[in-house]
N, C-alpha and C positions, 0 to 999 in steps of 0.2 A: 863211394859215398852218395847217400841221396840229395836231393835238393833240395833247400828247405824254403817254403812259400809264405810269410805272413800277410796276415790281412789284419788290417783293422777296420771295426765296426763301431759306432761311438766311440765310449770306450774301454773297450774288450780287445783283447787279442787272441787270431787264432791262429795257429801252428800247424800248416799242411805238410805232412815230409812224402816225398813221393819218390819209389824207389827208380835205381838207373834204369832200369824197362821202361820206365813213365807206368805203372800199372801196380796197385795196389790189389791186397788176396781180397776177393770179395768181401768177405764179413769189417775188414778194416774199411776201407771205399764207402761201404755203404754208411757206417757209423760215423768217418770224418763227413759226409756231405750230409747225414741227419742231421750232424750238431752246427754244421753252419748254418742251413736253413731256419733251424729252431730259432739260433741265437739271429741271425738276419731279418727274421719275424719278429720279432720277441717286443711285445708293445706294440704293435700296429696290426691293423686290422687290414687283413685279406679280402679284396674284393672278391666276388664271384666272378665265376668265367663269364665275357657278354654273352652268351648264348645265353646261360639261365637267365642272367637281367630282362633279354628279351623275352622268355619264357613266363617269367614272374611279372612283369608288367601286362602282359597280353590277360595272364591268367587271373590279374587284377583287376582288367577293365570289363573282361567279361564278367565277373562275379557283382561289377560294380551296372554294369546296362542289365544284366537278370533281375537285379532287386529294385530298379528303375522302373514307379509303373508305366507301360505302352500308352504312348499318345496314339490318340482314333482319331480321327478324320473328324471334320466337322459333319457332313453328313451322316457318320454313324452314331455321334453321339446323338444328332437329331432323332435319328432313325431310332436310337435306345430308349427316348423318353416316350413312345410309344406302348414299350413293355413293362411289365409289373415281374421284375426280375425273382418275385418270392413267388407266383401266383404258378399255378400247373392249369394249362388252357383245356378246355376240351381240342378234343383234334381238328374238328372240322375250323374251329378258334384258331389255335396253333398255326395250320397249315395259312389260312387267309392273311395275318401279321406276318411268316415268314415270308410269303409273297410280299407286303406291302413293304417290309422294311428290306426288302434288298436293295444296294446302293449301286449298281453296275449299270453300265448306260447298255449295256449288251443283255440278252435274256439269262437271267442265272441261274445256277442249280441248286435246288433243294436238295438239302442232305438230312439224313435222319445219324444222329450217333447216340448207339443202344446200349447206356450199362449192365453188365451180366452179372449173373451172380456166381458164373464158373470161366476158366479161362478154358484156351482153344476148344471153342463154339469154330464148327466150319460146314458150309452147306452151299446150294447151289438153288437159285430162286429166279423163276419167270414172273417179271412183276407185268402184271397186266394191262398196262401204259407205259411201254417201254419209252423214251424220249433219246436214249443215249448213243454215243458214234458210234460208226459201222465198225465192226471187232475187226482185224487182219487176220484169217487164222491158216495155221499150218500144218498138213497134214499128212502119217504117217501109216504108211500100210497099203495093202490089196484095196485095189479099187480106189483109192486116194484121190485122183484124177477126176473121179465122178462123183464127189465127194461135195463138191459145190465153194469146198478148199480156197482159199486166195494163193495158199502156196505150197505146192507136191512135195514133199519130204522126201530126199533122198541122202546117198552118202556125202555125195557134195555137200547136203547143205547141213550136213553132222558137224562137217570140217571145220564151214563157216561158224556155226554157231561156238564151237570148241577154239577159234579165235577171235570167240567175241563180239561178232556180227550176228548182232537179234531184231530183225526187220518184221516181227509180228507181235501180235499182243495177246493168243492164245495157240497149245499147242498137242494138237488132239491125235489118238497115236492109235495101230492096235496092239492087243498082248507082244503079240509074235514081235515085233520092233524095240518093245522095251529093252531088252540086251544089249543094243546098241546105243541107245538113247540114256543108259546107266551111265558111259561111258561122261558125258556132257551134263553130272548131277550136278557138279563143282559150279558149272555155268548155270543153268536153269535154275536149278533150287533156291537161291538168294531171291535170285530174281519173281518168285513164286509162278514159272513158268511151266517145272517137271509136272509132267503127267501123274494123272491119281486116279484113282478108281474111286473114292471119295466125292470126288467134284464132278464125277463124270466123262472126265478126258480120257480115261482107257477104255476103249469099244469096239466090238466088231463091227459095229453098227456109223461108219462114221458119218456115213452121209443124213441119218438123223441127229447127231450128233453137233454136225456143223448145222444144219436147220435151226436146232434150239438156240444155238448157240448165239447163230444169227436174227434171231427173235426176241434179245432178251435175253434172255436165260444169261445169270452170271452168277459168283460165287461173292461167299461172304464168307467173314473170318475175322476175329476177335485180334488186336492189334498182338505183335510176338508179346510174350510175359505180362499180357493185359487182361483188361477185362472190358474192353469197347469194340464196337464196332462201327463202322463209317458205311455207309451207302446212300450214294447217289437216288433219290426216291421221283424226281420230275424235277420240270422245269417253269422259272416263271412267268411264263407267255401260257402255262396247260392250264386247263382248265381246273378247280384247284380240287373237284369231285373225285377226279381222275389220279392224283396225288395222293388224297388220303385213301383212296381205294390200293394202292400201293403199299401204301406204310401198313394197312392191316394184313394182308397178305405178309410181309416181311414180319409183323409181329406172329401171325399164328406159324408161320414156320419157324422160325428162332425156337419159338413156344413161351409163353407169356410169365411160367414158372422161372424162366433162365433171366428174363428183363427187371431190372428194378429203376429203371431210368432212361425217359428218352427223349431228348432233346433237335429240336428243327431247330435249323438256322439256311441263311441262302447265303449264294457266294461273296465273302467279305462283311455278312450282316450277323447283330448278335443273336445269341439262343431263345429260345423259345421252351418251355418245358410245359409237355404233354403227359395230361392226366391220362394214367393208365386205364383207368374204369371207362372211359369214355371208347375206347377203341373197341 
């Protein structure tokens, strides 16, 4: 004979009979422990696991600080009633407010971000007032060493990079190395470190190469799935002639057909929007 188990639940009663094995045939098992739970449940409301709770709350406050408009600083909102937030400056206008309303006790950067009218825009521009940090670059190939390189590319440092260790900030190769350097796309390419023949990092040429490089010369490129682009154009201690002599250079390369929108602003300061006719 089996044993037979009642339970009561309010008041209901349920009748477990469980055979001498202690082990009921699957499809029975599963059906007596459906109907307890059902009836165990039945009227009361099932918490969630705390995991979701914490999930659902987190993903409450964030949706609730997004629609929250951003407090500015007292000085920026100083700094904002200088601007006519409708008004498009002339550049040479533009540039001298983006200087004046920067809020940084340190010298800041002017930035230009250029609305396009096509996405992945990508190019490589020697602005001619460079102001910005020495690049680290690293370099791959014949003759590398004489290269002017900060650091010689070798298998070792394939290794390194393929565990993760990225101690440069560009990385200039020639053809014949790409093979090996395929190997490390997984790691570069997020990073927008993999060599192009686009931007100019693939050359046999490297020691010209690293020159430009170290001049200036750097790339641009429209944000992933966007249509802007960001560059650093001067700084606010330059003279501000030398500034907009940059940002025209960055517009006639882009090409002026591709821009519908360009906006200065300096570091932590608000927009500025530049009449295109004016450049």
């Amino acid at each position: 004979m089996g044993k037979t188990k009642i339970k009561t639940i309010g008041e209901e009663i349920i009748t477990v009979i469980a055979s001498d094995n202690s082990s009921l045939r699957s499809g029975e098992a599963g059906e007596a422990i459906s109907n307890e739970e059902q009836i165990a449940t039945s009227g009361r409301k099932i918490d969630p696991p705390r995991n979701d709770k914490v999930k659902q709350e987190k993903k409450s406050k964030r949706a609730q600080k997004k629609s929250e408009p951003k407090i500015r600083s007292k000085k920026y909102q100083e700094a904002r009633t200088k601007i006519d937030p409708q008004q498009k400056y002339t550049l040479a206008d533009a540039v001298k407010l983006a200087v004046e309303t920067s809020i940084t006790k340190f010298p800041g950067t002017i930035e230009a971000h250029l609305n396009t009218n096509v996405k992945n825009i990508r190019g490589l521009i020697s602005l001619p007032h460079f102001t910005g940090k020495k690049l680290t670059i690293l370099a791959f190939g014949q003759d590398a060493d004489k290269s002017g390189a900060d650091v010689i590319g070798t298998d070792e440092i394939i290794a390194q990079i393929e565990a993760g260790k990225i101690n440069f900030d560009v990385l200039v190769t020639t053809p014949a190395w790409m093979p090996k350097l395929a190997k490390s796309a997984k790691i570069l390419g997020p990073r927008g470190l993999m060599p192009n023949p686009k931007n100019g990092t693939i050359s046999e040429n490297l020691a010209k190469t690293v020159a430009e490089l170290q001049g200036g010369k750097m790339e641009f490129k429209t944000e992933k799935d966007g249509k802007v682009i960001h560059l650093s154009v001067g700084k606010t201690n330059q003279p501000t002639e030398e500034i907009s002599a940059n940002i025209k250079v960055l517009f006639n390369i882009v090409g002026k057909s591709k821009i519908s929108k360009i906006t200065l602003s300096s570091t932590m300061g608000p927009g500025i929007k530049v009449d295109l006719s004016s450049i």
